[in-house]
C-alpha positions as CSV (number, residue, x, y, z in Angstrom):
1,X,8.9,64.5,18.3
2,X,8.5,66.5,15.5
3,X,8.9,65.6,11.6
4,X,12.0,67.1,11.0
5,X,13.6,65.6,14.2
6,X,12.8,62.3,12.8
7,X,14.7,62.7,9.8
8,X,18.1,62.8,11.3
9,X,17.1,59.6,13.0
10,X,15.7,58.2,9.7
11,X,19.2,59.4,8.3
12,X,21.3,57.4,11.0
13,X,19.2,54.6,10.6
14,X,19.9,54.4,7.1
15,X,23.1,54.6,7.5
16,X,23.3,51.9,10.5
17,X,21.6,49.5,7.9
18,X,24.1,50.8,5.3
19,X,27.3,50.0,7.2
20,X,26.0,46.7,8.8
21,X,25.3,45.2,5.2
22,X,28.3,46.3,3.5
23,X,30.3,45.0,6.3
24,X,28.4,41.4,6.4
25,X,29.1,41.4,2.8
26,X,32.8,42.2,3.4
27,X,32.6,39.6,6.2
28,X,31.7,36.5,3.8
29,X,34.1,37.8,1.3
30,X,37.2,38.2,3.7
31,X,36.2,34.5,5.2
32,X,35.4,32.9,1.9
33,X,39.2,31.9,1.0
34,X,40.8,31.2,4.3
35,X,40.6,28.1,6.4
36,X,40.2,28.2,9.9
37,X,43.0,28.3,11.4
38,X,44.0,31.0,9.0
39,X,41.3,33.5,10.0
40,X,42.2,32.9,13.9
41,X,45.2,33.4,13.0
42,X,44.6,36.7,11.6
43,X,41.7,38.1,14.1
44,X,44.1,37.8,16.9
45,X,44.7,40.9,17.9
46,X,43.9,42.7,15.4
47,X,42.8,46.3,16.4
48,X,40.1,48.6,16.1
49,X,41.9,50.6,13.4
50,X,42.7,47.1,11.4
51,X,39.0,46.2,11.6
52,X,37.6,49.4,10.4
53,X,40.3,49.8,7.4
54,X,40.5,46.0,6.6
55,X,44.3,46.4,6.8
56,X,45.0,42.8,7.1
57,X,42.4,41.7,4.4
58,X,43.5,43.4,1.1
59,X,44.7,40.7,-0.6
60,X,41.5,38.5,-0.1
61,X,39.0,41.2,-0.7
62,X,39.1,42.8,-4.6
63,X,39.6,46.4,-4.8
64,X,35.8,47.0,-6.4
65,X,34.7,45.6,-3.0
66,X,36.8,47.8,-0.9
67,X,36.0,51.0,-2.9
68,X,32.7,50.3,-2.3
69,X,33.0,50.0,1.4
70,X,34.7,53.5,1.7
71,X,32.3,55.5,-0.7
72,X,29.2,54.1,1.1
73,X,30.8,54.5,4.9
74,X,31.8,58.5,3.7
75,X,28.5,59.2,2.0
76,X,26.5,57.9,4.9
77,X,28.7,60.3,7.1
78,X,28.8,63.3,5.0
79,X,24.6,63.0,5.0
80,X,25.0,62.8,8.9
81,X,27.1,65.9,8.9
82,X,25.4,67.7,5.9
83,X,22.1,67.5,8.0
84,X,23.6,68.5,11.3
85,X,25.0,71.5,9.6
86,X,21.8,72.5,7.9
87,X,20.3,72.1,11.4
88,X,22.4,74.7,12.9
89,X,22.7,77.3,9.9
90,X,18.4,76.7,9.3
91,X,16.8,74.9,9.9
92,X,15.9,74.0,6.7
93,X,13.2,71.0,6.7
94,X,12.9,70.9,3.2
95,X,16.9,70.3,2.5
96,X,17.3,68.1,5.5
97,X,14.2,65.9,3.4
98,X,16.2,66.3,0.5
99,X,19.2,64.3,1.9
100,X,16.8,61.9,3.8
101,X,15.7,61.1,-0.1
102,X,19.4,61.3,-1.8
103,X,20.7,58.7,1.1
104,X,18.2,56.2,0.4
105,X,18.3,56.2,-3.2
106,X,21.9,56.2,-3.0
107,X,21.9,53.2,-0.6
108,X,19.3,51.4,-2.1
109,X,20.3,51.1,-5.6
110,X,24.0,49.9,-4.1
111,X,22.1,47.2,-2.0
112,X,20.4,46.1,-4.9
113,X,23.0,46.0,-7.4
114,X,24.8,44.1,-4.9
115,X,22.4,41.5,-4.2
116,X,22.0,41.3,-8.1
117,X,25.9,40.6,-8.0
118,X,25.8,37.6,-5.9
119,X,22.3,36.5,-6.6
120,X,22.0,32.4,-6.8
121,X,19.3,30.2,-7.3
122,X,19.9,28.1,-4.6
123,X,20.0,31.0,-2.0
124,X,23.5,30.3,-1.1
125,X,26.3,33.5,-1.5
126,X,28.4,33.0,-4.2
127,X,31.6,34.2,-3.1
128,X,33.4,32.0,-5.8
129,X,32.0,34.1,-8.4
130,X,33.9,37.1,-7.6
131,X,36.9,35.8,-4.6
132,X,38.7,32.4,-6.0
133,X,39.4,30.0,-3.0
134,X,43.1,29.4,-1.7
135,X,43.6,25.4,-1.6
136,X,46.1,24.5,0.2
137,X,50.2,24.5,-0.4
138,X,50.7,25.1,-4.5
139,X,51.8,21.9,-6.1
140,X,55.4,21.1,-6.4
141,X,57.7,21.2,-9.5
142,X,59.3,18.0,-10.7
143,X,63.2,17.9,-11.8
């Protein structure tokens, strides 16, 4: 296998690591506020479409978080498809490097900014910090 064949796998495996950590991220976040039940309640059938989009999660997860999720799952794909077109039209080993070098900038600096964001001593993820917890059935007014 040459060089430049391993950079399209180098590429996907980025973005493989890419999409697994913004979506374990997203996974803490989404279960951080709800109870048990609650989050049976809302995996039930819920479908591929739902699980990719986070359709039935927007009000738990901020906006920042979502953004995020979309802009890192379209950059990873647009470096997949901007190297599989510069395979065809080339090849072009120095371009296809290029993007190789972009991706994992791009990806690493989000990682780390993101760890930085929920960074504790203890080692525990501090969802609080950025998702407040539901508790429970709000108080009720006296007359």
């Amino acid at each position: 296998m040459s060089l430049y064949h391993q950079q399209i796998i180098a590429i996907i495996l980025c973005a493989l690591l890419a999409f697994l950590t913004i979506r374990w991220y997203l996974w803490g976040i989404k279960t951080y506020p709800l109870n048990t039940s609650a989050r049976k309640k809302r995996k039930k059938g819920e479908t591929i479409r739902e699980w990719f989009f986070y359709t039935r999660y927007r009000q738990e997860i901020p906006k920042f978080f979502l953004g995020l999720y979309f802009v890192v799952v379209i950059l990873n794909a647009a470096a997949i498809l901007a190297w599989i077109v510069q395979h065809f039209v080339g090849p072009y080993p120095d371009l296809g490097h290029k993007i190789l070098v972009c991706l994992g900038v791009f990806d690493g600096i989000w990682m780390f900014l993101l760890r930085l964001m929920f960074w504790s001593r203890d080692g525990d993820m501090p969802y609080e910090r950025w998702v407040p917890k539901k508790r429970g059935m709000p108080p009720k007014r006296r007359k």
